[in-house]
N, CA and C of each residue as an Amber inpcrd file, in Angstrom:
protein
   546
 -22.0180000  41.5090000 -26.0590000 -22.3150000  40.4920000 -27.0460000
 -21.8020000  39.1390000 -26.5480000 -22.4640000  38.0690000 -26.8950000
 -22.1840000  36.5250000 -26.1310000 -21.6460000  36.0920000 -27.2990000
 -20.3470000  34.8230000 -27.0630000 -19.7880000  34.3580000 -28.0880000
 -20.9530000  33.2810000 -28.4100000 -21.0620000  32.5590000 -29.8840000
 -21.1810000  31.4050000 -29.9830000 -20.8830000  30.3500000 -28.8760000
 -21.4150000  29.0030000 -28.5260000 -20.6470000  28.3600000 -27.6680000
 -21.2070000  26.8220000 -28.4470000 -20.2910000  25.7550000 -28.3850000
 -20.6970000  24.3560000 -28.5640000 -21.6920000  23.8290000 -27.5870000
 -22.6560000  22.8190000 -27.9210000 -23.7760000  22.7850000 -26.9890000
 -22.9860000  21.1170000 -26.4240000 -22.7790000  21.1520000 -25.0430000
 -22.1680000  19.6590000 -24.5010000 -22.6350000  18.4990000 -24.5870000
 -23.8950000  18.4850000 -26.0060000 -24.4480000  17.2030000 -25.2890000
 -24.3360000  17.2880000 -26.9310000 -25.4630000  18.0020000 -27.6260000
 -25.1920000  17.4050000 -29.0860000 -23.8370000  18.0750000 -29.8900000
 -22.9230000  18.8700000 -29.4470000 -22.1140000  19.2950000 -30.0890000
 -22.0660000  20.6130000 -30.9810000 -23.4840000  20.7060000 -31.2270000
 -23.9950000  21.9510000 -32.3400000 -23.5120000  23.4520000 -31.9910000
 -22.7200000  24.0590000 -32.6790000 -22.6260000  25.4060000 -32.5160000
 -24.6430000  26.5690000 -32.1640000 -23.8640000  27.1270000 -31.1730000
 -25.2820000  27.4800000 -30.6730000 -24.8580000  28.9770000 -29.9530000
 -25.7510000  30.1360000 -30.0650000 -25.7790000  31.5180000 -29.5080000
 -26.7200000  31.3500000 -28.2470000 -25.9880000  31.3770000 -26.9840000
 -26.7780000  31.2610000 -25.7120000 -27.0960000  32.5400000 -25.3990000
 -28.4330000  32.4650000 -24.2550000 -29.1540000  33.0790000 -24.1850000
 -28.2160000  34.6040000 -23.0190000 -27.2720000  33.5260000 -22.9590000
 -26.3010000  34.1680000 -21.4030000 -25.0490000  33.6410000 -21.2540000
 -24.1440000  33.8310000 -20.2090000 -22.8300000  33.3070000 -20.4750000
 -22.5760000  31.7230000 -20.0580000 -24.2460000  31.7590000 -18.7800000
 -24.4190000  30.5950000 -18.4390000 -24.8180000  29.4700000 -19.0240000
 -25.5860000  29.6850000 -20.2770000 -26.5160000  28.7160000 -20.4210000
 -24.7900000  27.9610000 -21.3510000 -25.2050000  26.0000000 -21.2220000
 -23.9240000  25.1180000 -22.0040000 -24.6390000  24.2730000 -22.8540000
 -26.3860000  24.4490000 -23.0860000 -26.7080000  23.4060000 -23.7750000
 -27.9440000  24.0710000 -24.7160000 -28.2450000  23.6410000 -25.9330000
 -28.3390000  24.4300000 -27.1760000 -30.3140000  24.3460000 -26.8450000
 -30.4670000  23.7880000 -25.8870000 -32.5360000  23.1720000 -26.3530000
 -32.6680000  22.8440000 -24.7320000 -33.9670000  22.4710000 -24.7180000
 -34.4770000  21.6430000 -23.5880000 -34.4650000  20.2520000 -23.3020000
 -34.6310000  19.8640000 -24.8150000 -33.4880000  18.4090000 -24.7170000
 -32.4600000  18.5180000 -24.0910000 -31.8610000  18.6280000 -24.9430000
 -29.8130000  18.5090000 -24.1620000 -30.2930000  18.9260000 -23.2060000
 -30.8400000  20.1250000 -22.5880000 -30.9180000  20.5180000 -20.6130000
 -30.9940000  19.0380000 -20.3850000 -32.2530000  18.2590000 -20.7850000
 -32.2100000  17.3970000 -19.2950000 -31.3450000  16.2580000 -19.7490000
 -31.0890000  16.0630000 -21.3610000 -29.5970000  15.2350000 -20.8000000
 -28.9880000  15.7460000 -20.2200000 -28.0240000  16.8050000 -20.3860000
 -27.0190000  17.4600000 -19.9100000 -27.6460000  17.1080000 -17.8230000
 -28.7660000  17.3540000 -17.5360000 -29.0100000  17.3980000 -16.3390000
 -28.4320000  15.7740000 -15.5940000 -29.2730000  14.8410000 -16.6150000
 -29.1910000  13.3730000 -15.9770000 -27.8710000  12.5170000 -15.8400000
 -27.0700000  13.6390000 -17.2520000 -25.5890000  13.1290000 -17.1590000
 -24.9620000  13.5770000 -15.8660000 -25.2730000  14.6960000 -15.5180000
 -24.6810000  15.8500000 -14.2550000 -24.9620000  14.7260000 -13.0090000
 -26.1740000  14.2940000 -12.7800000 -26.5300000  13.8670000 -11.8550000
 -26.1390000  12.5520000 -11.5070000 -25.7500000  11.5830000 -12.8440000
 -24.7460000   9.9280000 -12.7020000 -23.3550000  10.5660000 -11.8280000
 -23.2110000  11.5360000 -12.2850000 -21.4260000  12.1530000 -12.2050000
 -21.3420000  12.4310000 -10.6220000 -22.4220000  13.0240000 -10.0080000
 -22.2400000  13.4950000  -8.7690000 -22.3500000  12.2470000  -8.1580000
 -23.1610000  11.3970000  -8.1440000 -23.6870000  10.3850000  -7.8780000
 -22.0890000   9.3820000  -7.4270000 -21.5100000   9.1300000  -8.8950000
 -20.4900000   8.3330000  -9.0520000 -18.9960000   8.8190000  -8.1160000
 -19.6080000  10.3410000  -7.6570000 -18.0090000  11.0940000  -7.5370000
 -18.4830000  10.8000000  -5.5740000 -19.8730000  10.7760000  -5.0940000
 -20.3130000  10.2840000  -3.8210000 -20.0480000   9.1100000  -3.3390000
 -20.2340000   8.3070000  -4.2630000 -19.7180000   6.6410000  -3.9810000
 -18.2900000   6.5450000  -3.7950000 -17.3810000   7.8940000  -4.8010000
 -16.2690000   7.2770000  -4.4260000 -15.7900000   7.8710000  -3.2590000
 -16.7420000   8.7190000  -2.7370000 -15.9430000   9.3570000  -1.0870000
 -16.2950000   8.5620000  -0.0220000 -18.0100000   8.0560000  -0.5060000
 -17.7450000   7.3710000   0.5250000 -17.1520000   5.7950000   0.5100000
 -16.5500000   5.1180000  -0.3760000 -16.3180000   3.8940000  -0.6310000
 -14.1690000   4.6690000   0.1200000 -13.7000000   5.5010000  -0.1550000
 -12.5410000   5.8970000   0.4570000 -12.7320000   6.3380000   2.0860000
 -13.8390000   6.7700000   2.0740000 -14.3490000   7.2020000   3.9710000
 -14.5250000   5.8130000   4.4250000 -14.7300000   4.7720000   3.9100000
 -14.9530000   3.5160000   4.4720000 -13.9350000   2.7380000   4.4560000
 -12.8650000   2.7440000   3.4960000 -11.7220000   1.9590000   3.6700000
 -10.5800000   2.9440000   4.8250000 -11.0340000   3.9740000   5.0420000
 -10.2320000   4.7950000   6.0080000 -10.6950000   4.1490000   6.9490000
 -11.6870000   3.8070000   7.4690000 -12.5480000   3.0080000   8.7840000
 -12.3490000   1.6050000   8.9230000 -12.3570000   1.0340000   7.9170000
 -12.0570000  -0.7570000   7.7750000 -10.3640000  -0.9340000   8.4090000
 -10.4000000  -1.4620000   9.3940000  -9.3080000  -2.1920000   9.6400000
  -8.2580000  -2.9270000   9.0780000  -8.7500000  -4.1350000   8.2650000
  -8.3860000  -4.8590000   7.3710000  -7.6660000  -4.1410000   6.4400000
  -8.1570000  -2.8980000   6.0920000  -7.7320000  -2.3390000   4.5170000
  -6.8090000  -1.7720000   5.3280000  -6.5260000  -1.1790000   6.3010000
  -5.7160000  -0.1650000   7.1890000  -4.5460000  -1.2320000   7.4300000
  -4.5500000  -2.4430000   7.7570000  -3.7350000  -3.2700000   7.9320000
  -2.9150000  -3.5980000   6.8080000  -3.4020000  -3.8160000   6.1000000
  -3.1640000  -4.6370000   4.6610000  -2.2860000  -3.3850000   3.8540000
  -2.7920000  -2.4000000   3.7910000  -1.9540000  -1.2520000   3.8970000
  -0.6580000  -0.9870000   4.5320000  -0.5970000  -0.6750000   5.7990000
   0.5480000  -0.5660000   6.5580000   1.4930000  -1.8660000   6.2430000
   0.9120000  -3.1000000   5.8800000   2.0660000  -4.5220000   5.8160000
   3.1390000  -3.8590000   4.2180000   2.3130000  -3.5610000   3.5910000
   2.6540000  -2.9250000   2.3520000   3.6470000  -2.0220000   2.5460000
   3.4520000  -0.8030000   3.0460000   4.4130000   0.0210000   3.4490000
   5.6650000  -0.6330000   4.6620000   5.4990000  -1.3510000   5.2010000
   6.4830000  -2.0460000   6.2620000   7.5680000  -2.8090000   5.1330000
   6.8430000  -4.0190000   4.1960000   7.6260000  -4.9510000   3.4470000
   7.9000000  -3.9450000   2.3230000   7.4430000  -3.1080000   1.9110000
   7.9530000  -2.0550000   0.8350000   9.3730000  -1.8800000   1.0730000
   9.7910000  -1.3080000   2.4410000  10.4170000  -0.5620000   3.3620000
  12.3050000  -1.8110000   3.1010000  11.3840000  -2.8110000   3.7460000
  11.9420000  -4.0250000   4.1210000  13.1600000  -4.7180000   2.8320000
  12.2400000  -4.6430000   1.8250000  12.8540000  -5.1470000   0.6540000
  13.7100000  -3.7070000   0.0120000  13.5310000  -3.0180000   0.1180000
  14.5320000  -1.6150000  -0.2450000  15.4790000  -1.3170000   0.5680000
  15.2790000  -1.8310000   1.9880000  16.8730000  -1.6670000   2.9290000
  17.2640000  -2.8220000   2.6050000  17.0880000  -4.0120000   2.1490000
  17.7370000  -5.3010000   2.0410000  17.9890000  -5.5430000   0.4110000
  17.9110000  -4.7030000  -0.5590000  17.8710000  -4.6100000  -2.0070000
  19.2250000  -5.1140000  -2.2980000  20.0890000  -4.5720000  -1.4910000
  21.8230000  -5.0780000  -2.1670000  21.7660000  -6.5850000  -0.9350000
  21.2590000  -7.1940000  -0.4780000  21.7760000  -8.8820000  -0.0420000
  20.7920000  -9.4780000  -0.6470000  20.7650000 -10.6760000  -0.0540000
  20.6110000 -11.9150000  -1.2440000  19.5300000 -12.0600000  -0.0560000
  18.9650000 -13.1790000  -0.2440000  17.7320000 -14.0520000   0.3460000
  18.3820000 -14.6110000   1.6610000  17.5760000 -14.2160000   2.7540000
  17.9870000 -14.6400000   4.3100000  18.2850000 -16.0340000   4.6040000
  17.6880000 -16.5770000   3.5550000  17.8340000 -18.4380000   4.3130000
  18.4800000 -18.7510000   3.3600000  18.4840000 -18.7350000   1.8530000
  19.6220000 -19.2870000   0.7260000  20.7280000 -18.2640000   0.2240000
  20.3160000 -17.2580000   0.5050000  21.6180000 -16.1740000  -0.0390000
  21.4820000 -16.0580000  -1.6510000  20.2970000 -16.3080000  -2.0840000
  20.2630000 -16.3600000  -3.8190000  20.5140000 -14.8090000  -4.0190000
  20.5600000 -14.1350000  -5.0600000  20.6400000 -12.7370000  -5.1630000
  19.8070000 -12.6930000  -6.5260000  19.4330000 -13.7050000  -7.1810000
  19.0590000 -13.3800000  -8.6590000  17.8690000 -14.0950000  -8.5210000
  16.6020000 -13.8850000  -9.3720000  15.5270000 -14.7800000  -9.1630000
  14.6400000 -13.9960000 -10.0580000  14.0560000 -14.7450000 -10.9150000
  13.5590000 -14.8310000 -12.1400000  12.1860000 -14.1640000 -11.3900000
  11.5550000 -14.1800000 -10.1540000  10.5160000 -13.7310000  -9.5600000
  10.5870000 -12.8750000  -8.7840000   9.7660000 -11.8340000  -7.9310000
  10.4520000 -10.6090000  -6.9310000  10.4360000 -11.1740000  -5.7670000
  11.1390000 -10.7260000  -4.9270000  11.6420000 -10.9200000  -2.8370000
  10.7440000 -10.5090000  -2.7660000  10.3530000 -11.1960000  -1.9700000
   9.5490000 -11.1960000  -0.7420000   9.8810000 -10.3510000   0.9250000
   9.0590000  -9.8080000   1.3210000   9.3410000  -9.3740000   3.1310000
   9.0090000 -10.9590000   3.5340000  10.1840000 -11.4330000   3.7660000
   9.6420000 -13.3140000   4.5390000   9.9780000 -12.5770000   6.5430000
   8.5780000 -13.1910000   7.3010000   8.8740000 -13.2090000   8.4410000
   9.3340000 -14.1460000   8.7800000  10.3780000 -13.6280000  10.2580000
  11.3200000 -15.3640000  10.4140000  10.0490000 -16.2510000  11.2660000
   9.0970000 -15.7950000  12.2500000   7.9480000 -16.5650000  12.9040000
   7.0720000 -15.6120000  12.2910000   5.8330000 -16.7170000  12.1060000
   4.6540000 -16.7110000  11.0150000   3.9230000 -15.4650000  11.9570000
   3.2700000 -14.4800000  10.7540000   2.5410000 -13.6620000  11.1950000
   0.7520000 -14.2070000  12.4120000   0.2570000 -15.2450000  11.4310000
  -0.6600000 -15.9550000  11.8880000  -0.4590000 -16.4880000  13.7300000
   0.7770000 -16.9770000  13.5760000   1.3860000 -17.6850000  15.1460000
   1.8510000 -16.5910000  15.9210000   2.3140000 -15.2830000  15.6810000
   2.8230000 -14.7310000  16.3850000   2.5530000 -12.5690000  15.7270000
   1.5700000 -12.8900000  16.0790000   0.7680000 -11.6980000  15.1870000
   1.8270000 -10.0720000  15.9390000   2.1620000 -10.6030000  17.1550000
   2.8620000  -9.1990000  17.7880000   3.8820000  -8.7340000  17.1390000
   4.9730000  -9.3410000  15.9910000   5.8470000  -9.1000000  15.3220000
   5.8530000  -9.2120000  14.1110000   4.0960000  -8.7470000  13.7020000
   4.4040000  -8.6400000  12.5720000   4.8310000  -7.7580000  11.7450000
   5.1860000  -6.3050000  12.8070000   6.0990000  -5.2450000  12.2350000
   7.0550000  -4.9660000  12.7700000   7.5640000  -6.0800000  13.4430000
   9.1870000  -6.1230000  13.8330000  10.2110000  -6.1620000  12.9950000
  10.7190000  -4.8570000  12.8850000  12.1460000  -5.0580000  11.6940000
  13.0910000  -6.5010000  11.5570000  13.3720000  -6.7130000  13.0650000
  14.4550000  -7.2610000  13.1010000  13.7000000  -9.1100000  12.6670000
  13.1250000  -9.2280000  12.6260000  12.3990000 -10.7260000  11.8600000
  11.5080000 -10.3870000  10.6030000  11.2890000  -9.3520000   9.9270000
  11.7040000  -9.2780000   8.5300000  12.8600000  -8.9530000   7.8390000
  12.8690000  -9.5960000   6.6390000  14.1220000 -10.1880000   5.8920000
  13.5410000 -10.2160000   4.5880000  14.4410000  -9.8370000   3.7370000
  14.1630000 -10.3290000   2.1420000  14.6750000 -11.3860000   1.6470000
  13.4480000 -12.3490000   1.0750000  13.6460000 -13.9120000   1.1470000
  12.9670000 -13.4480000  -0.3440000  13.8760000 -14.7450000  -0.5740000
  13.3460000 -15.1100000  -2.5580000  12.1800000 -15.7780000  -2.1820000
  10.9740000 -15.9960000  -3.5910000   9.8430000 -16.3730000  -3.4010000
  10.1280000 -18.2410000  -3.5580000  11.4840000 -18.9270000  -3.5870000
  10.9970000 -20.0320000  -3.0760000  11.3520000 -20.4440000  -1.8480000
  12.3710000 -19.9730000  -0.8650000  12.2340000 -20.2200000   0.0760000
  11.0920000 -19.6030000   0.9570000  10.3080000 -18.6910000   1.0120000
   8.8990000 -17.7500000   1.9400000   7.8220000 -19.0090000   1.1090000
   7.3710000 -18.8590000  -0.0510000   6.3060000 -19.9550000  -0.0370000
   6.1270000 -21.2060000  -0.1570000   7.4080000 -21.6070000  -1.5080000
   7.8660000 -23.4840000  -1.5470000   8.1950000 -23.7190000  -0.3370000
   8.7570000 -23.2510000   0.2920000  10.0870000 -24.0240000   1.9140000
   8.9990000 -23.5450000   2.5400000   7.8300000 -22.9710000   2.3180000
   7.6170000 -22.2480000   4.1460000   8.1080000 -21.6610000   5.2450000
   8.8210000 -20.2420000   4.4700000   9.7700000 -19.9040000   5.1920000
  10.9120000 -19.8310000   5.5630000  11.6690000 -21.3110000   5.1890000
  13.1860000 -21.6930000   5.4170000  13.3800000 -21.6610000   6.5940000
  12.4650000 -22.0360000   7.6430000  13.1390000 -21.6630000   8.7730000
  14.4470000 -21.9980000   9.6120000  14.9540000 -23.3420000   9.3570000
  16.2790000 -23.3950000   9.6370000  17.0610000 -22.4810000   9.1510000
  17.2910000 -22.7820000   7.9060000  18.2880000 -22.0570000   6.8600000
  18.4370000 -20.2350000   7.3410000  16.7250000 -19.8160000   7.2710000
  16.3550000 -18.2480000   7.9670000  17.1860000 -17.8930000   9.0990000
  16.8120000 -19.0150000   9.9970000  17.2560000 -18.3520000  11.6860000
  18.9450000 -18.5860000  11.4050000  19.4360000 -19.3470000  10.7820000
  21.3180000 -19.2580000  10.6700000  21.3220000 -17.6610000  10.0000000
  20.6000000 -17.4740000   9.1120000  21.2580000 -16.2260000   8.2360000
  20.6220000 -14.8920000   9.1460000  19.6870000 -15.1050000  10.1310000
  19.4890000 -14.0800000  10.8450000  20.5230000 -13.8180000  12.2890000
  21.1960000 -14.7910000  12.6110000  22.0370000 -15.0200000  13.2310000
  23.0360000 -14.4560000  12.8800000  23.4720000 -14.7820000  11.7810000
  24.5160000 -14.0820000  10.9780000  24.2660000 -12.1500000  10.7140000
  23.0110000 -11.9160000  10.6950000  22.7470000 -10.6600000  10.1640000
  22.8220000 -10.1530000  11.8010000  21.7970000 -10.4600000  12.8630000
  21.6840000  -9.2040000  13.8330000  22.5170000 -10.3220000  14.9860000
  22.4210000 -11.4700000  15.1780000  22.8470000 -11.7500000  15.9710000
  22.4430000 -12.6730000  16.7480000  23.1110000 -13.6780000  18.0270000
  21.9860000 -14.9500000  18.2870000  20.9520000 -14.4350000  19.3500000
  21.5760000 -13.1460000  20.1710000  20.9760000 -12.3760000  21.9270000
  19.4400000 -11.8560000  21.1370000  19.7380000 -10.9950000  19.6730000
  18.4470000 -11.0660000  18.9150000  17.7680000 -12.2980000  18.6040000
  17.8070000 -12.7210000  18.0590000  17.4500000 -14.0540000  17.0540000
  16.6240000 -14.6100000  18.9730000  17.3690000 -15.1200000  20.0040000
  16.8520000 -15.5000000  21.0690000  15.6210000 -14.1360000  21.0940000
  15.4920000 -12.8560000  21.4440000  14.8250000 -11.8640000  22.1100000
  13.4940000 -12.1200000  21.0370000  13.7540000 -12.3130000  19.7390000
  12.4150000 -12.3560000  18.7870000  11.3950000 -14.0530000  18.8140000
  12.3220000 -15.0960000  19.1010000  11.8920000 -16.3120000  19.5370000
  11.4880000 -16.2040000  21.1350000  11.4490000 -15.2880000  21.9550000
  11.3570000 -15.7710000  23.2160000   9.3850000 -14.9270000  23.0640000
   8.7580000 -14.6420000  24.5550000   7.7840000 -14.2190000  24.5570000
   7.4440000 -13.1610000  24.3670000   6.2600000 -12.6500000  24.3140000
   5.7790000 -11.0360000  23.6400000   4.6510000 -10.8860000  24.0020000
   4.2700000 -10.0410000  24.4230000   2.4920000  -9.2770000  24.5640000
   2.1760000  -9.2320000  23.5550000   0.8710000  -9.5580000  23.8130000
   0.1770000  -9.4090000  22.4610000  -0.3060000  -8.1380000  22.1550000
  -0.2960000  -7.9500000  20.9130000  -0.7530000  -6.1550000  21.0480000
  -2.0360000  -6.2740000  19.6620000  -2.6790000  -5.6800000  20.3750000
  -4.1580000  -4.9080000  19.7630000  -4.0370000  -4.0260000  18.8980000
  -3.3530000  -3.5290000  17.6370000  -3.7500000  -2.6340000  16.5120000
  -5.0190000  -2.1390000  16.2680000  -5.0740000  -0.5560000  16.4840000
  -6.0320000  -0.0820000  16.3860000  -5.6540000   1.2330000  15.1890000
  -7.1710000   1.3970000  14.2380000  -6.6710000   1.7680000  13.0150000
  -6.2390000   3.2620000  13.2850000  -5.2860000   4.4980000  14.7410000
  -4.4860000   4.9650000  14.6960000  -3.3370000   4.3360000  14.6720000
  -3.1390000   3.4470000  15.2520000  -2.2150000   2.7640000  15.2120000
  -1.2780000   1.9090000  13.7270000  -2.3180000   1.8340000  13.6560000
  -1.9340000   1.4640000  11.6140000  -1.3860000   2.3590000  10.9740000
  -1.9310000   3.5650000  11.0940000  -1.4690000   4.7860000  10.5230000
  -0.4860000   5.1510000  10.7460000   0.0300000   5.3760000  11.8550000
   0.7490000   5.7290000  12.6770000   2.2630000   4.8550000  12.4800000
   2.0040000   3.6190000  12.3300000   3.0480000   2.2340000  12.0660000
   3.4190000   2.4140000  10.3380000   2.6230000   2.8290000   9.6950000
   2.4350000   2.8060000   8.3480000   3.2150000   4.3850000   7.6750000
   2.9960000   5.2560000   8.5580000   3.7980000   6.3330000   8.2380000
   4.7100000   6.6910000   8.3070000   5.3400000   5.9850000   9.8910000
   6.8770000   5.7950000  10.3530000   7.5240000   5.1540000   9.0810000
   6.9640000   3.8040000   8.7790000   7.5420000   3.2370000   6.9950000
   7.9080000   3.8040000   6.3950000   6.6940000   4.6020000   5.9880000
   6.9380000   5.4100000   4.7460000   7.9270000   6.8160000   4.9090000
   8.2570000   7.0820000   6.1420000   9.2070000   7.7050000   6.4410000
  10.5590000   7.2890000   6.4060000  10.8970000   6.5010000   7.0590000
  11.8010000   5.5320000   6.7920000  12.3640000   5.3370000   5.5320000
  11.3020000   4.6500000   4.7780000  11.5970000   4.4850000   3.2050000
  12.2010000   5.8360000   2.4360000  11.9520000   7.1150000   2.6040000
  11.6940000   8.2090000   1.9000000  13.1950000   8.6950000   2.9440000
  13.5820000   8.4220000   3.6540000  15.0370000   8.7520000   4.1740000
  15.8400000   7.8070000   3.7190000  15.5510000   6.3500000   3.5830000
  16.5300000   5.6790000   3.0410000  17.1070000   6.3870000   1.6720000
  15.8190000   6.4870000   1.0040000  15.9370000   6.6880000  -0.7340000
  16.6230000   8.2550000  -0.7770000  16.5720000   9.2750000   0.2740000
  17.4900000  10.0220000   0.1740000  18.5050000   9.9490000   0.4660000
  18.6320000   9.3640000   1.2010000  20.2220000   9.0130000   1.8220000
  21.4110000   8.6700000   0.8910000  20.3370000   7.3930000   0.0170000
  20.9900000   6.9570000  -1.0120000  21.2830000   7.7370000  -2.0520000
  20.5510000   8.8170000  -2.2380000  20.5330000   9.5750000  -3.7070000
  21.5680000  10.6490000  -3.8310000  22.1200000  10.5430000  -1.9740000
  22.9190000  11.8000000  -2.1520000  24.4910000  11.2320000  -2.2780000
């Protein structure tokens, strides 16, 4: 014997023909069908709209900076801002690089020239860069501070490479936060 079942489209209590059938008429079938078919439709776009940001560079980049300054501002959570030393700020820190990503694209996931900078010295000051390079001086040292100002190969990111830069982070991050918890 088949239970009663609710029909999914108009709601109506209904005795199907089988355990399969979910819709009470031939109406509801082909709603029930055209709704089925937006759904697959909508659930395709979103694999491939995620298969494509896996492929896009940009998004792969923009990504990994995320996980790097994520990283950045959670090992630097207990000091203050690299170029003013503020500790309180009505707005969130920033990952401030000490040389501009744009000018010097090879470090832009160099630990040792990100720093957590309050948001008015990284965007009002542009950086702080005087004020920056004293307090990075102070933090790693001047033989650093010289090794990150001197020259660099340029390097080509390729989207293993993103991944790859982006996971070490998130590794990183996920050992800090245990470290701390214990």
């Amino acid at each position: 014997m088949i239970k009663p079942k609710k029909c999914k489209v108009c709601l109506k209590n209904f005795t199907p023909r089988n355990s399969m059938v979910k819709v009470c008429s031939i109406d509801c079938s082909m709603q029930y069908a055209a709704t089925e078919r937006i759904k697959k439709n909508r659930l395709e776009l979103v694999r491939e709209k995620k298969h494509s940001k896996a492929n896009d560079k940009s998004w792969q980049l923009k990504e990994t900076e995320k996980a790097c300054n994520t990283y950045v501002r959670y090992r630097d959570r207990y000091l203050g801002c690299i170029s003013c030393g503020r500790t309180d700020s009505k707005f969130p820190f920033h990952s401030g690089h000490f040389l501009a990503v744009g000018s010097h694209p090879e470090l832009r996931f160099e630990e040792l020239q990100i720093n957590k900078q309050c948001m008015q010295c990284n965007v009002h000051k542009s950086g702080a860069q005087s004020s920056y390079r004293i307090g990075l001086i102070e933090k790693i040292g001047l033989e650093k501070v010289e090794w990150i100002e001197g020259p660099h190969e340029p390097k080509h990111y390729t989207i293993p490479d993103l991944i790859e830069i982006r996971k070490h982070y998130q590794d990183k991050l996920k050992q800090l936060k245990d470290k701390n918890a214990n």
